[in-house]
BAVOFI-363486 format. One record per residue (C-alpha): residue number from 1; residue in one letter; y, z, x. Coordinates in steps of 0.001 Angstrom, whole numbers, plus 500000, padded with zeros to 6 digits. Example, Ala and Ser with C-alpha at 12.3 -4.5 7.8 and 13.67 -1.06 7.14 Angstrom:
// residues 2
<atom><k>1</k><r>A</r><Y>495500</Y><Z>507800</Z><X>512300</X></atom>
<atom><k>2</k><r>S</r><Y>498940</Y><Z>507140</Z><X>513670</X></atom>
***
This chain:
// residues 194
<atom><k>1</k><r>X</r><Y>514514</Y><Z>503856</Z><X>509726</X></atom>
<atom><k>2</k><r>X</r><Y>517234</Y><Z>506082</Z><X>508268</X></atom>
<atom><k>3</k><r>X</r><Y>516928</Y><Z>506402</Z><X>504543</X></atom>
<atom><k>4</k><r>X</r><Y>519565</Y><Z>506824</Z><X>502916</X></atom>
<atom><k>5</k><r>X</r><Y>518981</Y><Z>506579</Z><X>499357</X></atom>
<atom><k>6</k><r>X</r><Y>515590</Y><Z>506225</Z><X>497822</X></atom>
<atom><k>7</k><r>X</r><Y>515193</Y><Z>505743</Z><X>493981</X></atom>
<atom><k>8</k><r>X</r><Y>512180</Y><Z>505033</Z><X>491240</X></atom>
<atom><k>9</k><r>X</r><Y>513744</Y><Z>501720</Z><X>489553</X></atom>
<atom><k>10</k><r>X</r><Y>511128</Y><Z>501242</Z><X>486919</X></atom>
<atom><k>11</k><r>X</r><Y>506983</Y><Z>500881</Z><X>485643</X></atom>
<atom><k>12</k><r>X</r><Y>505995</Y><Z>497502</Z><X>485119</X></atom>
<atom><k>13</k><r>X</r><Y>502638</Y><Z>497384</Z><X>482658</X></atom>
<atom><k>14</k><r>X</r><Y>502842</Y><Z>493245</Z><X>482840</X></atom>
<atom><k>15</k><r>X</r><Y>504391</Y><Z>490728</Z><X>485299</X></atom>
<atom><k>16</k><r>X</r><Y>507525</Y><Z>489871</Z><X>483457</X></atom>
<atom><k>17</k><r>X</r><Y>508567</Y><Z>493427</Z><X>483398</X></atom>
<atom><k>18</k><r>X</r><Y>509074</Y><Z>493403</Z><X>487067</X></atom>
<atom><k>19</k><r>X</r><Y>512574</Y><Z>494111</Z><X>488231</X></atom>
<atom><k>20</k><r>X</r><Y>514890</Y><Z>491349</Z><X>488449</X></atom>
<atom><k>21</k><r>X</r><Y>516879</Y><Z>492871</Z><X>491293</X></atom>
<atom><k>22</k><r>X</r><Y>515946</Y><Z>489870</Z><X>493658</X></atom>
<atom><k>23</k><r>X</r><Y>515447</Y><Z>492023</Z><X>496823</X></atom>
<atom><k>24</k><r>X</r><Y>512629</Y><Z>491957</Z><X>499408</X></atom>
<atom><k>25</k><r>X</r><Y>509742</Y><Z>493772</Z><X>498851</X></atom>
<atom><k>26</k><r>X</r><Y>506691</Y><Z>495467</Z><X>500067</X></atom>
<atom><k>27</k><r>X</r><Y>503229</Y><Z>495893</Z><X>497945</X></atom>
<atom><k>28</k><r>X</r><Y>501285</Y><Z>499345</Z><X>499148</X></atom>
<atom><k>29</k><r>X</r><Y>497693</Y><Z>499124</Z><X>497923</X></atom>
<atom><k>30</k><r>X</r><Y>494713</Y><Z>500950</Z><X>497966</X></atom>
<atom><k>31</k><r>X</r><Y>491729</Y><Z>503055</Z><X>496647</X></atom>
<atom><k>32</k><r>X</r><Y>492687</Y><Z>505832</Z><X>494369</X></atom>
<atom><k>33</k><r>X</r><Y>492971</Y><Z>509260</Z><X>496500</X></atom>
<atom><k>34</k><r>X</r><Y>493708</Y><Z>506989</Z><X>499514</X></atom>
<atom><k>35</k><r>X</r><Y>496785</Y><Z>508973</Z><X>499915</X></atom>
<atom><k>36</k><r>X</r><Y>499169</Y><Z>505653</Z><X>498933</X></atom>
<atom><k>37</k><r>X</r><Y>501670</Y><Z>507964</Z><X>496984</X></atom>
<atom><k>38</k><r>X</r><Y>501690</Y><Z>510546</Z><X>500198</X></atom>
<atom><k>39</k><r>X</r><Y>502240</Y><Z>507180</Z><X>502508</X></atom>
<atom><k>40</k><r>X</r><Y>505277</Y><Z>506013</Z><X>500363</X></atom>
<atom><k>41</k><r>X</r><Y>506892</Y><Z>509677</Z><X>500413</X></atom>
<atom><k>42</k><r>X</r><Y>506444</Y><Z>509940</Z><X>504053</X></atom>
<atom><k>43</k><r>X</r><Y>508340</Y><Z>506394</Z><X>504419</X></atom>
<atom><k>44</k><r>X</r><Y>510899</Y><Z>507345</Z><X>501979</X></atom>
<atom><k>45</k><r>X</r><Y>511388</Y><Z>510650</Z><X>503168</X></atom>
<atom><k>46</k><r>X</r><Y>510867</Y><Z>512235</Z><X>499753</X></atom>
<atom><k>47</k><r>X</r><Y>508593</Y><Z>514850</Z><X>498701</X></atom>
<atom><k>48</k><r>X</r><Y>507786</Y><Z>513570</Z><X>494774</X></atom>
<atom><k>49</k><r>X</r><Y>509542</Y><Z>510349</Z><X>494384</X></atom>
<atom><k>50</k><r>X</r><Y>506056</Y><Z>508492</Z><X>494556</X></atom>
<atom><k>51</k><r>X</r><Y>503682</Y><Z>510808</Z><X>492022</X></atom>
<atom><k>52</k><r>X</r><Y>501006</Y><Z>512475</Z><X>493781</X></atom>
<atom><k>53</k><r>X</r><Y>497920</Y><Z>513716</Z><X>491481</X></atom>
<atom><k>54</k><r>X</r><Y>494576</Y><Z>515514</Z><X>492517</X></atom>
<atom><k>55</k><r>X</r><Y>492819</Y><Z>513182</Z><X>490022</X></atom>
<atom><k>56</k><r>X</r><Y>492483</Y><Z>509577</Z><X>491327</X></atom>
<atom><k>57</k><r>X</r><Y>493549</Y><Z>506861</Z><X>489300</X></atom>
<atom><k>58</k><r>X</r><Y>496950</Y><Z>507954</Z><X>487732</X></atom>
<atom><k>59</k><r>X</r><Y>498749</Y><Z>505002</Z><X>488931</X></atom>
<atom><k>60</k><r>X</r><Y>498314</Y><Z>502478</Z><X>486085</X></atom>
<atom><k>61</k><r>X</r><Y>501698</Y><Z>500048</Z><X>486393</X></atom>
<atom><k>62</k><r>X</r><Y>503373</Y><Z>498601</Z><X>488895</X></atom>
<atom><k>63</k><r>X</r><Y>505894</Y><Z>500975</Z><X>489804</X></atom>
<atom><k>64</k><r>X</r><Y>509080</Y><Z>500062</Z><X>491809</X></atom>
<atom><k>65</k><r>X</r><Y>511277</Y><Z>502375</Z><X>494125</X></atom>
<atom><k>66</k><r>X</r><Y>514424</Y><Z>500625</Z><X>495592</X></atom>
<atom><k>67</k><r>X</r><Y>515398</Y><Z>501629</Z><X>498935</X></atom>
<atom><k>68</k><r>X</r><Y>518755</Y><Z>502086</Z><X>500825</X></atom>
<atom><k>69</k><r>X</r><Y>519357</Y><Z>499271</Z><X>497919</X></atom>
<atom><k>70</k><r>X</r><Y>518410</Y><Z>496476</Z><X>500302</X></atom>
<atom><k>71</k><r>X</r><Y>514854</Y><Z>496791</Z><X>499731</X></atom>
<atom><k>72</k><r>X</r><Y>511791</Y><Z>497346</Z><X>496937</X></atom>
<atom><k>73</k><r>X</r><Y>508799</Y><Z>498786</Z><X>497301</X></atom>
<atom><k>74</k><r>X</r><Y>505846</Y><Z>498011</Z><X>494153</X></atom>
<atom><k>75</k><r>X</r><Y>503289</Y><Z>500886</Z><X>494262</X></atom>
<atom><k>76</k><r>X</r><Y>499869</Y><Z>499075</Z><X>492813</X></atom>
<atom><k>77</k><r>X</r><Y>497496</Y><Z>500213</Z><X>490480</X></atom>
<atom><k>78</k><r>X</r><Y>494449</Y><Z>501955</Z><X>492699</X></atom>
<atom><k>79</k><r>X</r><Y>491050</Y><Z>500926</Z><X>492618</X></atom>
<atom><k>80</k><r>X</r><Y>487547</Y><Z>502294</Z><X>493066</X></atom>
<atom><k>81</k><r>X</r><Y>487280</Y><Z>505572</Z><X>491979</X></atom>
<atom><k>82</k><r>X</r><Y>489064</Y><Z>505567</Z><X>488475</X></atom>
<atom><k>83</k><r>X</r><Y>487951</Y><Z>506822</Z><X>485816</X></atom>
<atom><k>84</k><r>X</r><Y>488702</Y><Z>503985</Z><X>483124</X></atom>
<atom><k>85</k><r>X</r><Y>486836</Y><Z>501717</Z><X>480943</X></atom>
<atom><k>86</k><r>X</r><Y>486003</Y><Z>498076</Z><X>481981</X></atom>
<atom><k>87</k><r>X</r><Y>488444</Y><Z>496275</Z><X>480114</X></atom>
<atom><k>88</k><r>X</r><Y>491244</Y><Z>498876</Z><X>481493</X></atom>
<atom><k>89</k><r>X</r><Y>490140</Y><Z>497808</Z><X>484832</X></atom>
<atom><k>90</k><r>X</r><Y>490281</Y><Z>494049</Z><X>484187</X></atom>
<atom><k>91</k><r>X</r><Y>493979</Y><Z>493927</Z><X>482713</X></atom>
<atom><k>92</k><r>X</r><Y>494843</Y><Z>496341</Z><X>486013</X></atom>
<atom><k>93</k><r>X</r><Y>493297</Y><Z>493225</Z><X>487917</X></atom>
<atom><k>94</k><r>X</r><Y>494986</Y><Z>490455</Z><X>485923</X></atom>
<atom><k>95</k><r>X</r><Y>498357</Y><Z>492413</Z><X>486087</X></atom>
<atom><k>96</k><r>X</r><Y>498125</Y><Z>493056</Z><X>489385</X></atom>
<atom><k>97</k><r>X</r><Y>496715</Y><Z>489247</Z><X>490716</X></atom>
<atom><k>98</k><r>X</r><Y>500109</Y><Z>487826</Z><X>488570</X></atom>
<atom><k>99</k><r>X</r><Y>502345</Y><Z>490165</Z><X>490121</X></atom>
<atom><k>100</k><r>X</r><Y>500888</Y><Z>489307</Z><X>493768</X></atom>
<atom><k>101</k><r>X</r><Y>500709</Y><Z>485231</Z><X>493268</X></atom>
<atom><k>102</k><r>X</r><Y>503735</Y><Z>484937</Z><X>490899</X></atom>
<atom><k>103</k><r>X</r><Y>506133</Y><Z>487876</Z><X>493073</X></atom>
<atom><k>104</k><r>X</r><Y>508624</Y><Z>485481</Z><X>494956</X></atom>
<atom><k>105</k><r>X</r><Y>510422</Y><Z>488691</Z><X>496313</X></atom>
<atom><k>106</k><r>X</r><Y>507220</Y><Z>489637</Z><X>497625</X></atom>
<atom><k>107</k><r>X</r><Y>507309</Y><Z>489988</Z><X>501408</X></atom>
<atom><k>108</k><r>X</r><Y>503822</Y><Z>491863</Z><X>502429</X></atom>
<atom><k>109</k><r>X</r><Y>501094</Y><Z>493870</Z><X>501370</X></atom>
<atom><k>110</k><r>X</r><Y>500196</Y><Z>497062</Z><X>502607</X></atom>
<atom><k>111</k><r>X</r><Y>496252</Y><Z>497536</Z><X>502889</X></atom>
<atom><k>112</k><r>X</r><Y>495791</Y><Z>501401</Z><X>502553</X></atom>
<atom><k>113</k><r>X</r><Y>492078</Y><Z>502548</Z><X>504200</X></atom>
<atom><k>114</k><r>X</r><Y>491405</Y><Z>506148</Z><X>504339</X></atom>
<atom><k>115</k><r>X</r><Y>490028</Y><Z>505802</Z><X>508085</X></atom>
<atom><k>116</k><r>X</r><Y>487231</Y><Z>508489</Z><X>507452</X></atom>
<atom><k>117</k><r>X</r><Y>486046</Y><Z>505911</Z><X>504651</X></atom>
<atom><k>118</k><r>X</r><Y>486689</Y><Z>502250</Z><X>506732</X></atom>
<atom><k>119</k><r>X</r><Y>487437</Y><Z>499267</Z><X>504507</X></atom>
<atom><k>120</k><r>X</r><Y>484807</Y><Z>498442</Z><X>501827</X></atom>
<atom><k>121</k><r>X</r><Y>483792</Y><Z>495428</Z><X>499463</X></atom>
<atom><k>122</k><r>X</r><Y>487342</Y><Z>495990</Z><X>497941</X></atom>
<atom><k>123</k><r>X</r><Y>489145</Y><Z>496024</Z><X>500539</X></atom>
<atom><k>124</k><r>X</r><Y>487518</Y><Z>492988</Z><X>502368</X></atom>
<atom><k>125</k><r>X</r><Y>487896</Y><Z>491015</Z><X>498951</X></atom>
<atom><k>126</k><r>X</r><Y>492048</Y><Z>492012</Z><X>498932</X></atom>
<atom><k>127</k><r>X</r><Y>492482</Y><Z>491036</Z><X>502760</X></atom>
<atom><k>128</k><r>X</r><Y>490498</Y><Z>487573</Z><X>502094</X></atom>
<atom><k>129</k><r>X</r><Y>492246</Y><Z>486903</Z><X>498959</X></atom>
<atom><k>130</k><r>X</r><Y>495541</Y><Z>487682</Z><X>500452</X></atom>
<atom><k>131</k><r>X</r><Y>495032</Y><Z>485146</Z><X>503668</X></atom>
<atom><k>132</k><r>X</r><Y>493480</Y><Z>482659</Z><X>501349</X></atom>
<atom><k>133</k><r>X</r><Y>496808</Y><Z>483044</Z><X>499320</X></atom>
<atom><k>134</k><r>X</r><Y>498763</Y><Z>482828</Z><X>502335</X></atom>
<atom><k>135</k><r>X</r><Y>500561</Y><Z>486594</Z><X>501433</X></atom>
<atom><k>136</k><r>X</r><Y>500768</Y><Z>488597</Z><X>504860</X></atom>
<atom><k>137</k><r>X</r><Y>498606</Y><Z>491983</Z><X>505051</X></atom>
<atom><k>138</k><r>X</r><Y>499467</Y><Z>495077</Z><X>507151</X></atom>
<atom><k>139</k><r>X</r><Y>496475</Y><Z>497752</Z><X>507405</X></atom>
<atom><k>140</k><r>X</r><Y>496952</Y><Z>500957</Z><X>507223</X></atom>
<atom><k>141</k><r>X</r><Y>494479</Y><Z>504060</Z><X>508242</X></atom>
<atom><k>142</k><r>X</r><Y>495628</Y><Z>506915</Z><X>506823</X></atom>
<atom><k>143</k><r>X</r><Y>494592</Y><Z>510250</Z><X>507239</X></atom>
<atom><k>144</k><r>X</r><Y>494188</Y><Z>510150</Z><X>510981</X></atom>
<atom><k>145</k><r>X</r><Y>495354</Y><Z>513775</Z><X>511046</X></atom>
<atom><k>146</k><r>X</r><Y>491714</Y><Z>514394</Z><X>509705</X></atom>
<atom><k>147</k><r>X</r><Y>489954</Y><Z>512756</Z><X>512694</X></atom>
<atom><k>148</k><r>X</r><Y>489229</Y><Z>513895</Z><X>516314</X></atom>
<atom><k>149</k><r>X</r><Y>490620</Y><Z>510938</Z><X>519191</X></atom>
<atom><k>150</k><r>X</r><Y>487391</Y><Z>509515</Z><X>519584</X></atom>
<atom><k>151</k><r>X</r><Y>486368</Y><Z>509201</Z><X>516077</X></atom>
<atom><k>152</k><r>X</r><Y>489812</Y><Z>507756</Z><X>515547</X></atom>
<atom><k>153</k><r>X</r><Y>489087</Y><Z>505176</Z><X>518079</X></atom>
<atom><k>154</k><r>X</r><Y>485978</Y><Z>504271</Z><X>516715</X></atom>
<atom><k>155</k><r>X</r><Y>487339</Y><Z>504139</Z><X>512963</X></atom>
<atom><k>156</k><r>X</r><Y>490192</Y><Z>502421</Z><X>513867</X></atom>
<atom><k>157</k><r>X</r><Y>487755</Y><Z>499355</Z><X>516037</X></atom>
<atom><k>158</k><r>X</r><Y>485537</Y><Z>499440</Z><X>512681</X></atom>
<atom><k>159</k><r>X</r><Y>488006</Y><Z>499105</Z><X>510413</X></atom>
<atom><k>160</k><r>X</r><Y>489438</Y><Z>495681</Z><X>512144</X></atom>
<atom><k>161</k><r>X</r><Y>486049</Y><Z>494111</Z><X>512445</X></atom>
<atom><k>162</k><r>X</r><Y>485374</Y><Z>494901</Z><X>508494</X></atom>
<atom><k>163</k><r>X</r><Y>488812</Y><Z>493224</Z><X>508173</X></atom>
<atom><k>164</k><r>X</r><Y>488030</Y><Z>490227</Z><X>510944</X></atom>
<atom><k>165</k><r>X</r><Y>491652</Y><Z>491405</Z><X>512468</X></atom>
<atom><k>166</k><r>X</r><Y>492258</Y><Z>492570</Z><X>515848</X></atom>
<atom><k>167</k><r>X</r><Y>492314</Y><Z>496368</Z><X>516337</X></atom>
<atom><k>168</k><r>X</r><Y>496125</Y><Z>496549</Z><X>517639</X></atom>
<atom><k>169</k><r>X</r><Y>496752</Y><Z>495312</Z><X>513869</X></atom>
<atom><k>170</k><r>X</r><Y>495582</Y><Z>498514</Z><X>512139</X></atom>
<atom><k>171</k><r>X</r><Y>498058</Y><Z>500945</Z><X>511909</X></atom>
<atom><k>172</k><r>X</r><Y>497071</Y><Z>505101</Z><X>512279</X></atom>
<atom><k>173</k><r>X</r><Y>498935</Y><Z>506547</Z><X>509994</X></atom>
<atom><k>174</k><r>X</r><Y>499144</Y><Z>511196</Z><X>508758</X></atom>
<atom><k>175</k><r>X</r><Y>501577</Y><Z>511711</Z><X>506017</X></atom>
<atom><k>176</k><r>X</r><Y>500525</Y><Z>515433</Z><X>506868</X></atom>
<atom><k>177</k><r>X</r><Y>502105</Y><Z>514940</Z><X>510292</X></atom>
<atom><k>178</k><r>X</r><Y>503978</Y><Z>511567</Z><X>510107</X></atom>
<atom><k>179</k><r>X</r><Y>502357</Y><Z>509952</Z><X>512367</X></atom>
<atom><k>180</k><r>X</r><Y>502645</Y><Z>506363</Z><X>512475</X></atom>
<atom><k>181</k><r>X</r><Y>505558</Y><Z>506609</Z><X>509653</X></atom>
<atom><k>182</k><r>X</r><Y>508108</Y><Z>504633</Z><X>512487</X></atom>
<atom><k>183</k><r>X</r><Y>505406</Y><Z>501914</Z><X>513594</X></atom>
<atom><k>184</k><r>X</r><Y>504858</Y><Z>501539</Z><X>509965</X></atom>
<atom><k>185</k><r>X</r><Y>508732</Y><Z>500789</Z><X>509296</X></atom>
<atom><k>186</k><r>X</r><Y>509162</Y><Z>498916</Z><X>512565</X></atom>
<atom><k>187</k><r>X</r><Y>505913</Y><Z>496039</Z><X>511037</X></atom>
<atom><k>188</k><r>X</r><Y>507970</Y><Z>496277</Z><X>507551</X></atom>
<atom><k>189</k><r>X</r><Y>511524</Y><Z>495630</Z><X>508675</X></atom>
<atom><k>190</k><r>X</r><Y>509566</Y><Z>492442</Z><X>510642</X></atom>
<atom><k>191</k><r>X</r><Y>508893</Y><Z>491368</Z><X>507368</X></atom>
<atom><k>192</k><r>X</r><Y>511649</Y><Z>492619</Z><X>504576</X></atom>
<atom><k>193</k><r>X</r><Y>514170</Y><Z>490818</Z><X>507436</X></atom>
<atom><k>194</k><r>X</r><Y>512225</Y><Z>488014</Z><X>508244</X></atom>
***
């Protein structure tokens, strides 16, 4: 996919501040220090369009990027490791359950693993919810760069059991090496042009 422009639209803290731009669009979410903001460089072919931060949890709105100005991509709150209080946490969940049922633009959702990790209680909540809402998932295992072929393999296998998908559905992905960045855009441009 040749990018040729790549641009942060705007941070939505509640669902009617989404952009009104009408275009098709991609969620990417994940577990704080996944490497989601790395992932959505790599795709956009940007170094710091998507913030990166050492501590996990700095992405608290829904933040928009519009791309080549045919498509949107909404970079969602992480979960897990953040260090917030409850209530914090609950509005992140409220904001970010409106956004995906209400989202008519919405086109996908991007499952970000860390493959070293597999998929957890979070993870196997968002990819149930998702089917049960009828929103189509694409997983994601990023940082494969961090794991020897075999271990890959076997990550990879237990990571689509955890999900109950088949394993040629999980996508390896390094934003170290960009690997995986054009089978990534090829299962996205299925969708955004479906």
């Amino acid at each position: 996919m040749k990018i040729s422009s790549a641009e942060f639209v705007k941070s939505a803290k509640d669902f009617s501040d989404c952009p009104k731009d009408g275009l098709a669009e991609i969620a990417f979410a994940g577990r704080s220090n996944v490497g989601k903001s790395m992932l959505i460089n790599c795709l956009l072919q940007r170094k710091n369009l998507a913030r990166t931060s050492s501590k996990p949890g700095r992405t608290r709105t829904v933040n928009f990027y519009r791309v080549n100005n045919l498509y949107m991509f909404a970079d969602l709150p992480g979960y897990g490791w953040a260090r917030v209080s409850k209530n914090e946490r609950q509005s992140w969940k409220q904001m970010v359950e409106a956004y995906l049922e209400g989202r008519v633009e919405l086109c996908a959702v991007v499952i970000i693993v860390d493959l070293r990790r597999g998929a957890e209680t979070e993870e196997q909540e968002l990819s149930a919810w998702l089917e049960h809402k009828g929103i189509p998932a694409i997983v994601v295992g990023t940082k494969a760069d961090k794991l020897k072929s075999n271990a890959r393999k076997h990550a990879r296998r237990s990571l689509a059991e955890d999900l109950v998908i088949p394993d040629d559905e999980v996508l390896i992905f390094s934003g170290r090496t960009k690997e995986g960045r054009d089978d990534l855009w090829a299962r996205l441009l299925e969708f955004l042009k479906g």
